[in-house]
N, C-alpha and C positions, 0 to 999 in steps of 0.2 A: 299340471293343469293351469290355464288361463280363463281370464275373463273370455263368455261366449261373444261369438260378432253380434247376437243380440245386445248383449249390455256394453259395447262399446259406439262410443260419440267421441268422434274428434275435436267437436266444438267444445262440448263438454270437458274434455280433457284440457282446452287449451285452457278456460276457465279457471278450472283445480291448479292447474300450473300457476298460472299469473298471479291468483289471489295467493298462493301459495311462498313463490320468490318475495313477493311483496312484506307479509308477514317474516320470513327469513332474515331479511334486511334490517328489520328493526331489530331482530333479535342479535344480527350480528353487531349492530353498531352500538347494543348497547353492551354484547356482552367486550367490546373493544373498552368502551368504559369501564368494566369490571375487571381487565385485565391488565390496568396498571396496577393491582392489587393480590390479584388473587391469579393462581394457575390453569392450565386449558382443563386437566381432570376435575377439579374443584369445583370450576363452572359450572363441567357437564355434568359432574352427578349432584351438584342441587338442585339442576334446571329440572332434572329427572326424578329427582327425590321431591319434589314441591309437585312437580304437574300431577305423577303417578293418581295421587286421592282423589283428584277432580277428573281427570280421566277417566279411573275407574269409575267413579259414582255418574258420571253422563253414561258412560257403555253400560253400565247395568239398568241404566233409569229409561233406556232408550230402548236396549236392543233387550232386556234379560239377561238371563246367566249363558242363554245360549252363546250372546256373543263373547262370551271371553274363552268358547270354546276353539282349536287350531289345529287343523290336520299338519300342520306343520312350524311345530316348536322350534327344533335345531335353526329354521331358515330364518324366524323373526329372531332366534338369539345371536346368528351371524350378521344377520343385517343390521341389527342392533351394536353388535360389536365395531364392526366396518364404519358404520355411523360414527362412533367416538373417535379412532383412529383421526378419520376423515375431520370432523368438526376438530377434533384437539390440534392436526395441522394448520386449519387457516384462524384459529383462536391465536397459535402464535406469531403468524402470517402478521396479523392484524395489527400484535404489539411492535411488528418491527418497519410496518408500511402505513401511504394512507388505506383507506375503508376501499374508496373508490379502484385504486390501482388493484389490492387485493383479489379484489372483487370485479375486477377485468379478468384477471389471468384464472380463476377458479372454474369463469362460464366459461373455458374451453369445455368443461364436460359435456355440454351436449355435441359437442365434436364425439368423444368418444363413445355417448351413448349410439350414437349414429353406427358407427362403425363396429360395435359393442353388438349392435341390433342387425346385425350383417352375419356374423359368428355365432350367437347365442340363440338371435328368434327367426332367423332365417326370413328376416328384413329382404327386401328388394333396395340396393340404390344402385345407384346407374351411372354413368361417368362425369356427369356436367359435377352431380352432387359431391364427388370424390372431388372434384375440383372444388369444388365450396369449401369442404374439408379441408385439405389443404390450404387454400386461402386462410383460414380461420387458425390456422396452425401458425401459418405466416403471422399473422397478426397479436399472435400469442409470442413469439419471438420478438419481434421490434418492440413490444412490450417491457419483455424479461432481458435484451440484450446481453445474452451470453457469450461473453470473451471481449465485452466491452469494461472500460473504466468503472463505469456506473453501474454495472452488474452487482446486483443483492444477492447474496444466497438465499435471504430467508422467501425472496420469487418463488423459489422452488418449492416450499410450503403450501399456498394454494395452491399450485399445480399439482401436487400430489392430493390433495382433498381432491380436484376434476375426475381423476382417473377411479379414487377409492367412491365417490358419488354416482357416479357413470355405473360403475359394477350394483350399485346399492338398489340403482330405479331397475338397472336391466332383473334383477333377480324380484324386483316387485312382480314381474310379468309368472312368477312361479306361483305363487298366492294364491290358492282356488279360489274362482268366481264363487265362489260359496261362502266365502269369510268376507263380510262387510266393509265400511271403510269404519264403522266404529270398533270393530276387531284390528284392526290393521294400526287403528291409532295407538287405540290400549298397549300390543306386544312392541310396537314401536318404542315409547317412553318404558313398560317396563325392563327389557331389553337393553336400553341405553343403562340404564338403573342399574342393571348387572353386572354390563362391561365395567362401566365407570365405576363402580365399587371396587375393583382389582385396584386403579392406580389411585383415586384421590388420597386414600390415607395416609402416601408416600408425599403427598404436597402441598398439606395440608395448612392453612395460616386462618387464624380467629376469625368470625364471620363479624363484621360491623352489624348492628343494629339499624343504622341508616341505607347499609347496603341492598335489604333485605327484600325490598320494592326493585331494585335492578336485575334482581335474582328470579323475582317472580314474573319480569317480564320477558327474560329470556327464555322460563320454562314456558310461557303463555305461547310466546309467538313462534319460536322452534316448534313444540307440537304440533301448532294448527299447521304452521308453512311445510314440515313435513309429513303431514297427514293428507293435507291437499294435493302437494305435488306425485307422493305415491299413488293416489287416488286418480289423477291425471293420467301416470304413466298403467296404470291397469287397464285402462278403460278408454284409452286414444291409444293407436298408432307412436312409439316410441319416435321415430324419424318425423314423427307431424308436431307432437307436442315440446320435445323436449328446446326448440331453440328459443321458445317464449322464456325459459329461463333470462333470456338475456333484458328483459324488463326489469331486471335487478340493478341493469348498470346504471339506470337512470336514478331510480330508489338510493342508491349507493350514493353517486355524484353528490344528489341533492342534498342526504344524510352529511357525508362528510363537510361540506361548505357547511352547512347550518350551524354542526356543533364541532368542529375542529377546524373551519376554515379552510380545508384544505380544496386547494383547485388541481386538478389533473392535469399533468404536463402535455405536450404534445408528442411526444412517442406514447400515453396512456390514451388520447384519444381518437389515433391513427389507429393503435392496436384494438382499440374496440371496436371500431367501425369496422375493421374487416371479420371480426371475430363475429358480430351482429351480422354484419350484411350476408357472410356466408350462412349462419344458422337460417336468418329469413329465407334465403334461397331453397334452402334444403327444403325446408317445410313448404314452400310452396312449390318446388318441383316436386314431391312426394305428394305433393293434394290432388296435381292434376290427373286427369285420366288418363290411365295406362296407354289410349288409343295414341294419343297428342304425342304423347313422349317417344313413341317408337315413329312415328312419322317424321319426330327429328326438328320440332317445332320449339323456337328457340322459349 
């Protein structure tokens, strides 16, 4: 089941999205500062062990006991799962890049949710947007330049978070329109809670007492950012909302110069631009009306 065309708003979605990346960002840049310390499982499951009470007690205080009810456990436990995978790759992305660069190569996934929403929800796109796609693909290469000198492997770490991200929102579209966004937040964070309990005790190192404000911001602003963006991709059009992702790159930029200094080379801001420019395409040839588009109107 999905959300009905009643309770979907495209505008609405692009909102949850934006606000969404936004809050992401912070969470990413601080947990880059936690991770010259501590490991990508460690992070996740404090972030997830600290949010979980205050989650819970807003879902119960809002919604009742009803909302912590779920026709579908297995899918918040995989997605949940998927989720640490995904976040514990560009956690270590992070330690070995700046924020900014990271954080170019990861928003290819709404390339893939694109194409993801072609095979999974039987999505409409059409050939210009396949070209955008490609484009953005493009741009995700001159980025990563693979089989160049300067080629990272640890590149390949947010690129893999794009792909495990892209599969996480398309499976949001499963979620019965019946289970809330304060149900959806709740199994989210406790979900993460579950997975990341398998690996942190294997990587485990002393928690500082000073750290402990860093820890609470990652779990603050991961839950809202992806509580939002799920909420987004429920209730928009996956092909309309998902390339406002790329409002992170700015967030990014700006995060990394503030507190690492770091400035984005010019293959990171070649790569972005076309990595943006194609998603904006996408979403607004997918806005317009079907008529326009078959008339072959550029």
């Amino acid at each position: 089941m999905t959300a009905s065309p009643a309770q979907r708003s495209p505008l609405a979605g692009i909102a949850c999205v934006a606000a969404g990346i936004l809050f992401l960002t912070i969470s990413d840049a601080t947990a880059k500062l936690l991770g010259e310390d501590y490991s990508p499982p460690q992070i996740l499951f404090l972030r997830a062990l600290i949010a979980l009470p205050f989650v819970l007690a807003l879902t119960t205080s809002l919604g009742g006991r009803r909302a912590l009810r779920t026709q579908h456990p297995w899918l918040h436990l995989g997605r949940g799962a998927i989720n640490v995978v995904s976040a514990g790759c560009f956690y270590l992305g992070l330690a070995a890049m700046p924020l900014a660069e990271a954080t170019a190569i990861s928003y290819a996934a709404p390339l893939f949710v694109t194409a993801l929403s072609v095979l999974f929800l039987k999505e409409r796109v059409d050939g210009p947007q396949w070209i955008a796609v490609a484009a953005g693909f493009a741009g995700v290469l001159v980025i990563v330049q693979p089989g160049a000198a300067s080629f990272q492997p640890a590149a390949l770490l947010p690129l893999t978070t794009a792909v495990l991200y892209a599969v996480m929102m398309i499976t949001a579209r499963a979620i019965s329109g019946a289970e809330g966004m304060l149900t959806t937040m709740f199994y989210i964070v406790a979900a993460q809670l579950a997975a990341s309990a398998v690996l942190a005790p294997w990587f485990w190192s002393p928690v500082q007492w000073a750290d402990l404000p860093r820890f609470g911001a990652v779990a603050l602003f991961s839950t809202l950012g992806l509580t939002f963006i799920t909420q987004g991709f429920r209730i928009g059009p996956a092909s309309v909302v998902a390339p406002y992702d790329y409002t992170g790159l700015l967030w990014a930029t700006l995060l990394g110069w503030l507190i690492w200094r770091d400035a984005p080379g010019l293959a990171v801001c070649v790569g972005a631009i076309f990595i943006a420019g194609s998603g904006v395409y996408i979403a607004w040839r997918a806005a317009r009306p079907r008529h326009k588009r078959a008339g072959g109107a550029a």
